[in-house]
DRENGU-183286 format. One line per 5 residues: number of its first residue (from 1); for each residue x negated, y, z negated of N, C-alpha, C. Coordinates in steps of 0.001 Angstrom, whole numbers, padded with zeros to 6 digits. Layout:
<vexmars>
NUM = X Y Z X Y Z X Y Z  ...
</vexmars>
This chain:
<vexmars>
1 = -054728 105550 -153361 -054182 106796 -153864 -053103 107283 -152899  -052126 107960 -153757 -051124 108243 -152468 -050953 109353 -151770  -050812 109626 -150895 -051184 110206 -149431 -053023 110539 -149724  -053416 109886 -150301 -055341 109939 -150081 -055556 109856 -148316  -054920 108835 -147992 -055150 108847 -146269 -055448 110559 -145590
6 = -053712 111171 -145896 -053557 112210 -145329 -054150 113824 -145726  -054560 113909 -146923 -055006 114827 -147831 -056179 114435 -148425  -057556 115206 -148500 -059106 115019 -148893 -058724 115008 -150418  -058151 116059 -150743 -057525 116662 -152282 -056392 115959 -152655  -056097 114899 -152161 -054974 114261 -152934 -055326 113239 -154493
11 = -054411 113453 -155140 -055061 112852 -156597 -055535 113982 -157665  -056084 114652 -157330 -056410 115969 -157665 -055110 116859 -158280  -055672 117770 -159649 -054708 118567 -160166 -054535 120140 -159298  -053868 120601 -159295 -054189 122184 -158072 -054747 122932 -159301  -055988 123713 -158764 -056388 124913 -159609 -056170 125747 -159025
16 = -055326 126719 -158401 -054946 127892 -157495 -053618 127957 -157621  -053321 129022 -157932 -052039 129769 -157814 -051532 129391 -156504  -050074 129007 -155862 -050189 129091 -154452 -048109 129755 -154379  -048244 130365 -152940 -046532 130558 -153081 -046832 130598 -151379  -045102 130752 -151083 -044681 130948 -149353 -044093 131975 -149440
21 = -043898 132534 -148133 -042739 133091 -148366 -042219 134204 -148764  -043050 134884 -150286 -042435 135568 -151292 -042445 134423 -152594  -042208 133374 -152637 -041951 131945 -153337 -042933 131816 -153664  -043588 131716 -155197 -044435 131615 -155727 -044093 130061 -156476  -045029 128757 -156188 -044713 128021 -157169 -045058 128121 -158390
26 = -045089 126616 -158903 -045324 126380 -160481 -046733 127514 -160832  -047155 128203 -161724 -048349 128663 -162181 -049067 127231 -162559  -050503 127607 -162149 -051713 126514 -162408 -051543 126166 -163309  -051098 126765 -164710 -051036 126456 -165869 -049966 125622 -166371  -048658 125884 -165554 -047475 125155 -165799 -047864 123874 -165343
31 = -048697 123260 -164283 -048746 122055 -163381 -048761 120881 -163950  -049797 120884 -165176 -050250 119562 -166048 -048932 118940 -166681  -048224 120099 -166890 -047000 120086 -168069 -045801 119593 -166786  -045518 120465 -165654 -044686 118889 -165095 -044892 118106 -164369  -046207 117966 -164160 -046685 116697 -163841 -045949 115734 -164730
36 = -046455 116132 -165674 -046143 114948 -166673 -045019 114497 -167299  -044101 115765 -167100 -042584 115807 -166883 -041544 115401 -166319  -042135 115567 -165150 -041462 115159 -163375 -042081 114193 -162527  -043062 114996 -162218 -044420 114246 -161399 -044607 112874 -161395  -045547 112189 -162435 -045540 111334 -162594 -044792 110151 -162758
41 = -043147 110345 -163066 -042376 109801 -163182 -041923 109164 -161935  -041430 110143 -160943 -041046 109989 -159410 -042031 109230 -159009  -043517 109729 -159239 -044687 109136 -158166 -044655 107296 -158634  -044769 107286 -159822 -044877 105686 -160223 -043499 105380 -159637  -042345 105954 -159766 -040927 104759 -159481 -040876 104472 -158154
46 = -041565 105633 -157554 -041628 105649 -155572 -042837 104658 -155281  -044015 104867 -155944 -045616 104251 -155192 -045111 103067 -154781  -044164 102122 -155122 -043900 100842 -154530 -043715 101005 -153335  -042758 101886 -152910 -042218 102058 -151592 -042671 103039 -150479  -044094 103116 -151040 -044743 104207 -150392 -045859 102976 -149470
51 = -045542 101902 -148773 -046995 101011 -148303 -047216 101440 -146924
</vexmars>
């Protein structure tokens, strides 16, 4: 899994609201939707080059 090494919760969808800053990211609810948008896309074309 990728960064599984570095992160317990990696692989995992976020259920928590989270922001920095003032900077609020994606809402929990938005996440699934670009995951599947964005997310997943990058993660499969990169995982090769992630060893």
């Amino acid at each position: 899994m990728w960064l599984g090494n570095a992160y317990q919760w990696a692989g995992e969808t976020r259920s928590v609201n989270m922001g920095k800053g003032g900077f609020e990211f994606a809402a929990v609810l938005q996440v699934p939707l670009s995951l599947s948008h964005h997310g997943y896309y990058y993660c499969d074309l990169y995982a090769g080059l992630l060893v």
